[in-house]
Backbone as CSV, one residue per row, in Angstrom:
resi,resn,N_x,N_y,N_z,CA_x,CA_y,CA_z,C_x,C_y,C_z
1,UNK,0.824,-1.196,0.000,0.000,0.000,0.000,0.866,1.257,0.000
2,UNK,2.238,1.340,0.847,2.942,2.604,0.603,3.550,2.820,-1.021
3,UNK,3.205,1.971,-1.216,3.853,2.177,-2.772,2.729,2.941,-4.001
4,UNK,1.804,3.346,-3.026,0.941,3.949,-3.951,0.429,5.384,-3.480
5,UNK,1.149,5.745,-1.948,1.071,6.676,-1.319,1.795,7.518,-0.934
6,UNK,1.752,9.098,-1.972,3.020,9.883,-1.081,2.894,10.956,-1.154
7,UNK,3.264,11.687,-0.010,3.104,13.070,0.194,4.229,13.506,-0.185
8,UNK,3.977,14.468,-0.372,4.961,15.677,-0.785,5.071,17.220,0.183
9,UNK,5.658,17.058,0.952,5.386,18.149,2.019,6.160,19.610,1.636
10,UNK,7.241,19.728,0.429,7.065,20.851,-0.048,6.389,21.145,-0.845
11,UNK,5.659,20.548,-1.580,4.297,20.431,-2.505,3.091,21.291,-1.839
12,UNK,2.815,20.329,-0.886,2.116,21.341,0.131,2.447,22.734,0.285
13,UNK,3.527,22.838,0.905,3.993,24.174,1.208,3.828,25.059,0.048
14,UNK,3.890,24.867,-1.202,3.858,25.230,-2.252,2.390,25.640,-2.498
15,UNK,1.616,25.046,-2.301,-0.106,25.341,-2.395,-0.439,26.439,-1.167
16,UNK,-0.080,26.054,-0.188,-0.163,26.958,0.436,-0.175,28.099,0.543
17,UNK,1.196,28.435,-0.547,1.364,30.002,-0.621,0.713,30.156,-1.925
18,UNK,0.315,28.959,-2.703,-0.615,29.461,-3.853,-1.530,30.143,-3.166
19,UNK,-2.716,29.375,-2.493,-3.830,29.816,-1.540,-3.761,31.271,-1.237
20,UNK,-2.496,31.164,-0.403,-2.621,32.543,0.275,-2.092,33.951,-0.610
21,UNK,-1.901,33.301,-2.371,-1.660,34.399,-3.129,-3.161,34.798,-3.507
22,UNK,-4.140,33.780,-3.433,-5.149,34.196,-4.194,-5.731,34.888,-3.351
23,UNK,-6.089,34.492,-1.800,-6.742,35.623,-0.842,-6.085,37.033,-1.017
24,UNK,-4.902,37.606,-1.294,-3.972,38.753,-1.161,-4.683,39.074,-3.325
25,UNK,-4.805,38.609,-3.922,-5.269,39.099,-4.943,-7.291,39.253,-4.757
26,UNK,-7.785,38.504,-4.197,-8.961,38.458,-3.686,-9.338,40.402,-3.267
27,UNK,-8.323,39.985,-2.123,-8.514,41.345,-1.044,-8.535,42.360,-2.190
28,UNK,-7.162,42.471,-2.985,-7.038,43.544,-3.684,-8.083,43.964,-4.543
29,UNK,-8.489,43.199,-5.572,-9.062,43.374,-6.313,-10.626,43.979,-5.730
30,UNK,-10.989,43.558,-4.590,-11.949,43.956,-4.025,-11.903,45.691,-3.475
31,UNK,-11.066,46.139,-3.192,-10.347,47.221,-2.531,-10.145,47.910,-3.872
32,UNK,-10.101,47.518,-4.727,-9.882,47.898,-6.443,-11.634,48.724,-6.793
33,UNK,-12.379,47.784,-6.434,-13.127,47.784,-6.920,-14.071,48.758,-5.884
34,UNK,-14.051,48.564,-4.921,-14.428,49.785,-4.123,-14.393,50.866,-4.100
35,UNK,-13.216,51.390,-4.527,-13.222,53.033,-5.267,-14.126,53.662,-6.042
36,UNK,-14.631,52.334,-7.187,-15.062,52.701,-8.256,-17.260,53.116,-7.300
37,UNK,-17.947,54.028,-7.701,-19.135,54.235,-7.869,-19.733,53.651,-8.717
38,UNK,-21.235,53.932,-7.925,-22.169,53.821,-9.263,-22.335,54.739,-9.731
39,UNK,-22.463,55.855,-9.383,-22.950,57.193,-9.411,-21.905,57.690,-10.661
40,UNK,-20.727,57.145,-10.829,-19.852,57.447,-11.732,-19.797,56.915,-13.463
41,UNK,-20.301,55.689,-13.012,-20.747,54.821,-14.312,-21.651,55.526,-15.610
42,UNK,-22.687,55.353,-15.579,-23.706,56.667,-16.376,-24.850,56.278,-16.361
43,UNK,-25.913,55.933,-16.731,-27.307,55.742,-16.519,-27.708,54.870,-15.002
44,UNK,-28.833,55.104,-14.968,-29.710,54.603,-13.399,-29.383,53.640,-13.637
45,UNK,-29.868,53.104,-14.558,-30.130,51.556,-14.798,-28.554,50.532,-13.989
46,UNK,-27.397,51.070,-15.024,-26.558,50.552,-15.386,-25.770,50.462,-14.108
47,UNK,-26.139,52.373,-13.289,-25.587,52.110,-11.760,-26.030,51.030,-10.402
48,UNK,-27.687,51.212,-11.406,-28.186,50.316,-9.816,-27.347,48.759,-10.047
49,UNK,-27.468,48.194,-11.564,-26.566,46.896,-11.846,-25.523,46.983,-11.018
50,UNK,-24.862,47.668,-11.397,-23.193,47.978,-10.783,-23.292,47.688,-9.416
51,UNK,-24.555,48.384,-8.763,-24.481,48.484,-7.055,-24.425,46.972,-6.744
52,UNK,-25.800,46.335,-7.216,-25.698,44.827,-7.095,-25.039,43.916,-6.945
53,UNK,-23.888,44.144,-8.321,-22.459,43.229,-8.903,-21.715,43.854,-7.470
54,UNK,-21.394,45.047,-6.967,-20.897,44.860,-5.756,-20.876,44.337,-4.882
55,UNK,-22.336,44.324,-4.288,-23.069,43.879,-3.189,-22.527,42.249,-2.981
56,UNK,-22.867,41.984,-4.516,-23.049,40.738,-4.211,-21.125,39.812,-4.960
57,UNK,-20.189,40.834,-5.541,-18.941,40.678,-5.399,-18.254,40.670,-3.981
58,UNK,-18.768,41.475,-3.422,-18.456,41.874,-1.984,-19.000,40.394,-0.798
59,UNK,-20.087,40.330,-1.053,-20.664,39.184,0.173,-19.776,37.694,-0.833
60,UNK,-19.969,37.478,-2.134,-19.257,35.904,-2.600,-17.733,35.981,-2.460
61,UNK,-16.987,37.436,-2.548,-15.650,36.835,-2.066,-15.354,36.849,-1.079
62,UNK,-16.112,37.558,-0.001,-15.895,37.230,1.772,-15.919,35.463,1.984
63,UNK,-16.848,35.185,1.155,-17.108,33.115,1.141,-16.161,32.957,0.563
64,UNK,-15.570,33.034,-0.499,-14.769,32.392,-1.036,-13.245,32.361,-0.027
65,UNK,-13.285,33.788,0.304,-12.010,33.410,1.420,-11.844,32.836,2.503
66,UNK,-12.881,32.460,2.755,-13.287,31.884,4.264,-12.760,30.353,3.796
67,UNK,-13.412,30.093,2.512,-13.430,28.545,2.382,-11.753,28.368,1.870
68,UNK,-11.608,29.647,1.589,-9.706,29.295,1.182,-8.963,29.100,2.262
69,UNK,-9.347,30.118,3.382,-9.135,30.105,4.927,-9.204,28.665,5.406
70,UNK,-10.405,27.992,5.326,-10.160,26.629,5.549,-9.887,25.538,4.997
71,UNK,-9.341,25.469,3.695,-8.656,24.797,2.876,-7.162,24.867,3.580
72,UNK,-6.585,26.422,4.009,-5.376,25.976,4.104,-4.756,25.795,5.713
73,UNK,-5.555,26.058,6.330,-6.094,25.446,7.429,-5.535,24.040,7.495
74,UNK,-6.229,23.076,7.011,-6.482,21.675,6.683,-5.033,21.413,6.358
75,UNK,-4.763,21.992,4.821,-3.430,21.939,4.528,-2.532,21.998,5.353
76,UNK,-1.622,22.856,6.032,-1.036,23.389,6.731,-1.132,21.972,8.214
77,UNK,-2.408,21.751,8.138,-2.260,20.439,9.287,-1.968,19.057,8.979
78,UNK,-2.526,18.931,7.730,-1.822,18.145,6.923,-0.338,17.670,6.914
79,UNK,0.290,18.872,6.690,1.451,18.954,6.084,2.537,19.267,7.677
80,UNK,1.442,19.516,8.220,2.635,19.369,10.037,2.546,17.650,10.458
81,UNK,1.297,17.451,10.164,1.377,15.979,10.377,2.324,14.872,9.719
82,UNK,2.506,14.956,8.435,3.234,14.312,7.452,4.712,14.700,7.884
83,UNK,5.204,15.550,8.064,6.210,16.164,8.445,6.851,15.621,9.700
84,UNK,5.953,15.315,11.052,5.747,14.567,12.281,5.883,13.251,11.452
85,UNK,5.540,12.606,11.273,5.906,11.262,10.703,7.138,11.073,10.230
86,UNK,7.142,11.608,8.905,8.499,11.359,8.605,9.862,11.817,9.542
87,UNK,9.685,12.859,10.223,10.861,13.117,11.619,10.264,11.966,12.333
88,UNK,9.679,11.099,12.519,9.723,9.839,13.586,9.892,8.281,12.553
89,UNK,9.682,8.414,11.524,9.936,7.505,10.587,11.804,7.572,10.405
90,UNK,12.548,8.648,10.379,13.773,8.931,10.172,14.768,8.133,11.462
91,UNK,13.886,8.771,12.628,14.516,8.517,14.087,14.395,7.125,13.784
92,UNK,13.453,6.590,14.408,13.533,4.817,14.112,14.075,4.535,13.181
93,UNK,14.567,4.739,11.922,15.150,3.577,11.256,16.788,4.206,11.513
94,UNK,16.773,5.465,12.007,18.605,5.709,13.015,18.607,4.821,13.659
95,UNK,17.351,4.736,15.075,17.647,3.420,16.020,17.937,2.271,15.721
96,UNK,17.289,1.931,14.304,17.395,0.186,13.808,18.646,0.091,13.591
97,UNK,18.864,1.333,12.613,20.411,1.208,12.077,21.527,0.894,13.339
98,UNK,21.449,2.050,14.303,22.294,2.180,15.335,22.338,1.006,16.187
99,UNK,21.251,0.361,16.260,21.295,-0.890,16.861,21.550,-2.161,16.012
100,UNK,21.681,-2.077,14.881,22.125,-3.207,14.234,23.634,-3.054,13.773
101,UNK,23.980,-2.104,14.041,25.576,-2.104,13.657,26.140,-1.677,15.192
102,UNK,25.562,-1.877,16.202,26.001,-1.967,17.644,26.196,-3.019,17.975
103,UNK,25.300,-4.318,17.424,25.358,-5.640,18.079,24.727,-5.576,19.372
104,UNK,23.382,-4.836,19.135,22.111,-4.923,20.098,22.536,-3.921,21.024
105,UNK,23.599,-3.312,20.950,24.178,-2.945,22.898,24.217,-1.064,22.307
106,UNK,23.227,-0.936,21.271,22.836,0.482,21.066,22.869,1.538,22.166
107,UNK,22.967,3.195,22.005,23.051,3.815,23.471,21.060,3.963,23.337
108,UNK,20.889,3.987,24.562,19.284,4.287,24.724,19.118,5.924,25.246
């Protein structure tokens, strides 16, 4: 079964800061877009649209970051866990080693 299973824990790390590029372009673009009016655009019509596409740009990328928030969340625990393993996967097979080229009488 390990032969079909493997993490990659700078891989991870790597998504991670994908993630947290897209919240930092998220933010911006939102903060971008805030400047802009309706009142500036030109007809009623076209401003009240505009207000809307805010409203509702504004409330779907607050969700969207939340759920990126807990994507990397997950990740990030993920990737401490995997990390914990392999630093205790490393140690033990030092001990095996150290004790098999000791002739059992390894230091404890």
């Amino acid at each position: 079964m390990g032969d079909h299973f493997k993490a990659d824990t700078d891989q991870l790390g790597e998504f991670l800061k994908t993630l947290e590029g897209c919240v930092r372009d998220l933010d911006e673009a939102r903060a971008a877009l805030d400047h802009v009016r309706a009142d500036q655009i030109g007809t009623k019509r076209l401003d009240e649209a505009c207000d809307g596409f805010q409203e509702r740009w504004k409330y779907g990328s607050e969700q969207t970051k939340k759920m990126i928030d807990a994507i990397s969340e997950g990740v990030k625990s993920n990737k401490k866990g995997y990390e914990e393993v392999e630093k205790a996967l490393e140690k033990a097979f030092n001990d095996m080693a150290q004790e098999s080229t000791s002739g059992g009488k390894g230091a404890k």
